[in-house]
C-alpha positions as CSV (number, residue, x, y, z in Angstrom):
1,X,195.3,136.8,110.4
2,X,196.1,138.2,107.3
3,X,195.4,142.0,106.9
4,X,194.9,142.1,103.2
5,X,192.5,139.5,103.1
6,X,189.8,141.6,102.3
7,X,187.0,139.0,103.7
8,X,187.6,140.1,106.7
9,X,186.5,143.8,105.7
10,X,183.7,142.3,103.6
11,X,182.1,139.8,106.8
12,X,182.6,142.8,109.3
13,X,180.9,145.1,107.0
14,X,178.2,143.3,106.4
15,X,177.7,142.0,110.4
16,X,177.6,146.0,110.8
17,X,175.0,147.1,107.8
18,X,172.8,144.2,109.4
19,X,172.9,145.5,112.9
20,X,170.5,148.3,114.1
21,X,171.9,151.5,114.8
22,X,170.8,151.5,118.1
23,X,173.4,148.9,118.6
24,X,176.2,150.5,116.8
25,X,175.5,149.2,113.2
26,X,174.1,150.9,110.1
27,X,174.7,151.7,106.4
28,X,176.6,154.8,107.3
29,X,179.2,152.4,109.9
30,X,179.5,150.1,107.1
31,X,180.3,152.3,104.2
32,X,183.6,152.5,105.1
33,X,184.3,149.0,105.8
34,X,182.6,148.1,102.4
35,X,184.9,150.5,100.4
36,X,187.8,149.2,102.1
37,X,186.9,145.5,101.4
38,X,186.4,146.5,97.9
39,X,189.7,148.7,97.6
40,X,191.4,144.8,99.1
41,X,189.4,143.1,96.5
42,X,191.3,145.1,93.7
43,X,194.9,144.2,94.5
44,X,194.0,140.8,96.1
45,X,195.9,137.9,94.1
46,X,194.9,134.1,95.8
47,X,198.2,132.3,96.7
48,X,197.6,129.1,94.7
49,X,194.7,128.3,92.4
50,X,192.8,126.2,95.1
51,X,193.1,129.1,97.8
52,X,190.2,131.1,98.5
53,X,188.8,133.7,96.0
54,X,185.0,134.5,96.6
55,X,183.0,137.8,97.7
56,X,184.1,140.8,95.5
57,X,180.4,140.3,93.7
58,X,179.0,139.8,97.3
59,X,180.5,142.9,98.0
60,X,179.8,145.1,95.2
61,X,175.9,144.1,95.7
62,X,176.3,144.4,99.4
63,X,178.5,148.0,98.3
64,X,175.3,149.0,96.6
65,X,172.8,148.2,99.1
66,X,174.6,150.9,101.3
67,X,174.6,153.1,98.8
68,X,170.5,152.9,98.3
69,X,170.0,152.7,102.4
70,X,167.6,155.0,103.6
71,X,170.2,158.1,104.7
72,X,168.7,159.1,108.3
């Protein structure tokens, strides 16, 4: 609900770089989902100390991953 939560870009891209290209998915469709998760993940401040703050590491491995993918 939030579109700054960059979660969201992080789960999608990583749903997409796990799903075949022949169904739409890939390294190259999830490149840009990555960086934009990881551009979130920069400015993202947690409202209270007890709200969530996990996956910029998950990303940045995941972000890296991509970035040694096979290129086809």
């Amino acid at each position: 609900m939030n579109p700054d939560n960059p979660r969201v870009y992080y789960l999608r891209a990583t749903m997409t770089f796990h799903t075949p290209e022949a169904y739409g998915g890939g390294a190259a469709k999830a490149l840009p989902l990555f960086q934009k998760a990881d551009e979130k993940f920069k400015i993202f401040k947690p409202k209270t100390a007890i709200s969530p703050n996990w996956g910029n590491e998950m990303n940045e491995a995941e972000l890296k991953k991509v970035h040694e993918a096979p290129k086809e």
